[in-house]
C-alpha positions as CSV (number, residue, x, y, z in Angstrom):
1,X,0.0,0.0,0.0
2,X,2.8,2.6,0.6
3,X,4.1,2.2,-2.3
4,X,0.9,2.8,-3.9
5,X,0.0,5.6,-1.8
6,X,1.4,8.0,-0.6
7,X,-1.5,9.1,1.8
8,X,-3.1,6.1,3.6
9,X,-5.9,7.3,6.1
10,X,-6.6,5.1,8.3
11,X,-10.2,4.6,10.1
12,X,-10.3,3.3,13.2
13,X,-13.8,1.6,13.4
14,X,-14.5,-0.4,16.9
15,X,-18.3,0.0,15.7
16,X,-18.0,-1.1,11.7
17,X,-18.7,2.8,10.6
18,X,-16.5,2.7,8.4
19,X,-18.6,1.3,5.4
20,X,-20.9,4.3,5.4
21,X,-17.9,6.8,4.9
22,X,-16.5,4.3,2.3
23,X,-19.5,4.0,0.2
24,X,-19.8,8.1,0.1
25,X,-15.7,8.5,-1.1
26,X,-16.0,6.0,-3.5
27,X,-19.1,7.8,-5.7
28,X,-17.3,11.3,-4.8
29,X,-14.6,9.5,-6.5
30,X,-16.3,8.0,-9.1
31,X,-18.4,10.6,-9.6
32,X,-14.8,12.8,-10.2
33,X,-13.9,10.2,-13.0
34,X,-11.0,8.7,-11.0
35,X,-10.1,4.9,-11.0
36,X,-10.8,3.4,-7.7
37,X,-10.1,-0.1,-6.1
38,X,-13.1,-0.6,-3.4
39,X,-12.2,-3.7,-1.2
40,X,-14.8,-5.1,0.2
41,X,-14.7,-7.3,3.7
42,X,-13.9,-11.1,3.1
43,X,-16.3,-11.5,6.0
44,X,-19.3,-9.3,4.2
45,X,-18.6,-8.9,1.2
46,X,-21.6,-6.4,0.9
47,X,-19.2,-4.3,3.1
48,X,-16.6,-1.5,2.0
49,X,-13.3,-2.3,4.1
50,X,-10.7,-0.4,2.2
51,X,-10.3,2.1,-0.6
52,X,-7.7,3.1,-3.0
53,X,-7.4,5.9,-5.6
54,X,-4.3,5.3,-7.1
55,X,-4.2,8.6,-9.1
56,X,-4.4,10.5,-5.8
57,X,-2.1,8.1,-4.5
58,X,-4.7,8.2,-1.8
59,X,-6.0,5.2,0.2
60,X,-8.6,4.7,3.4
61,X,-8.1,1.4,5.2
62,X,-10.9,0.6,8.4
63,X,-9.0,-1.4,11.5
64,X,-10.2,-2.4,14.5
65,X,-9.0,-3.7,17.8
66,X,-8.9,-7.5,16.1
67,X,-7.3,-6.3,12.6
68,X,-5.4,-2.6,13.3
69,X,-3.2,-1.0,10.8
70,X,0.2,-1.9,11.6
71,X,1.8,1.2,9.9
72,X,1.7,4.3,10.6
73,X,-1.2,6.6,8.7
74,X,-0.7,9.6,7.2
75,X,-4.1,10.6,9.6
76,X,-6.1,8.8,11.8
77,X,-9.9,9.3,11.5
78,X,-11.5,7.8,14.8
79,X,-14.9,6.8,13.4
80,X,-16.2,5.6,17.0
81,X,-16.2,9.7,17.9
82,X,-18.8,9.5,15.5
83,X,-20.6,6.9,16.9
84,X,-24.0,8.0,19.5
85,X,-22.7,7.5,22.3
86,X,-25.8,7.8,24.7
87,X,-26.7,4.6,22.1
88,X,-23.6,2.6,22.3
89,X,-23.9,3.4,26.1
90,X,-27.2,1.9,25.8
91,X,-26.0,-1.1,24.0
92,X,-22.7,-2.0,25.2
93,X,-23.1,-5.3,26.8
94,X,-25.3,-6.2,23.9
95,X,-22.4,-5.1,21.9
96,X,-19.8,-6.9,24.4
97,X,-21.5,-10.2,23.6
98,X,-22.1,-9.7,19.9
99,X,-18.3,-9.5,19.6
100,X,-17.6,-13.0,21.8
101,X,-20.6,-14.5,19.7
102,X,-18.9,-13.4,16.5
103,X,-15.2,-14.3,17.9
104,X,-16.6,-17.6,19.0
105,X,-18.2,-18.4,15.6
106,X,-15.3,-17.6,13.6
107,X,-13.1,-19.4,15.6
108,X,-15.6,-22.4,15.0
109,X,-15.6,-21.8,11.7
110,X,-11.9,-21.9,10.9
111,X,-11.7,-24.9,13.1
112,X,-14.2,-26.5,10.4
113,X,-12.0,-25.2,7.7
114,X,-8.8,-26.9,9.0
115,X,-10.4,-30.2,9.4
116,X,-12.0,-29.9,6.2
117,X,-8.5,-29.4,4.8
118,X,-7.0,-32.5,6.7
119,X,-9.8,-35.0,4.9
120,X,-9.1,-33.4,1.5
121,X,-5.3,-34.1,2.0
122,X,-6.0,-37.7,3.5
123,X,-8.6,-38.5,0.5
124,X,-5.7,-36.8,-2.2
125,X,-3.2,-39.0,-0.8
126,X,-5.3,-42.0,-1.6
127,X,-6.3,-41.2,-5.2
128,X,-3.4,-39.1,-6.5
129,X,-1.3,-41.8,-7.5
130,X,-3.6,-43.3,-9.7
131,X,-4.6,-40.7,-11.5
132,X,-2.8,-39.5,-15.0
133,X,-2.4,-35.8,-14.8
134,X,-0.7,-35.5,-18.2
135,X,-4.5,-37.7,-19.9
136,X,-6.5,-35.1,-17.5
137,X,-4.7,-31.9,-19.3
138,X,-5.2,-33.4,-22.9
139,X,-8.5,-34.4,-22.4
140,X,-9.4,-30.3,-20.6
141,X,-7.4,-29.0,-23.5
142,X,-9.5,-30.7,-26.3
143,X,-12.2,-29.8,-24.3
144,X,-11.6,-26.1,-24.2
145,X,-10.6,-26.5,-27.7
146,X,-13.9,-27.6,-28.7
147,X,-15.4,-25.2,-26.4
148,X,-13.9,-21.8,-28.3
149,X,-14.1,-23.2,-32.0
150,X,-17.9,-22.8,-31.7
């Protein structure tokens, strides 16, 4: 990223605020003709995470207390000063236990994903010595072959 920008703002977003900024910059941009890269989250992918404008060597990243920006930022935008805070004062055990809840079940799920992993490696190991790679990439090639001549 720093070599891509030269500006990185970085938001710090305990309360996932950062989408709603996101979403406005990247039609402003947009809207101003300019090239943008709009990452959404791997976890939501219906969520802005990050931002670059390459042209502006400009780019907005969100962090949190799981993922924070390890570098330093050319600024630091606190979006939880933005935040209601009579609200979040209203809601923070609720909140306290949506983030354990979420923790737990991501945990859970990458615990799935690693023994998911295991059986596919244990199930490879059986078949992969029988099977003739070189026939499998003639046979996809004739196939694709036959595929883009129509």
């Amino acid at each position: 990223m720093d070599r891509l920008c030269k500006r990185v703002y970085e938001l710090a977003d305990t309360y996932r605020l950062g989408h709603l900024m996101l979403s406005h910059l990247l039609a402003g941009a947009v809207a101003a003709g300019h090239d943008v890269i709009a990452c959404p989250s791997p976890m939501e992918p219906d969520r802005l995470e990050h931002l670059i404008v390459p042209d502006l060597s400009l780019a907005f990243v969100t962090s949190s207390p799981a993922l924070p920006y390890e570098k330093r930022p050319y600024r630091r935008i606190r979006m939880d000063a933005m935040a209601d805070l009579e609200a979040v004062h209203r809601s923070k055990a609720r909140l306290k236990f949506s983030r354990k809840v979420s923790a737990a079940l991501v945990d859970e799920a990458v615990e799935s994903l690693a023994q998911a992993k295991a059986m596919h490696d244990e199930l490879e190991a059986l078949y992969n010595p029988y099977v003739d790679f070189e026939q499998v990439h003639t046979m996809a090639d004739g196939i694709a072959r036959e595929l883009l001549a129509e």
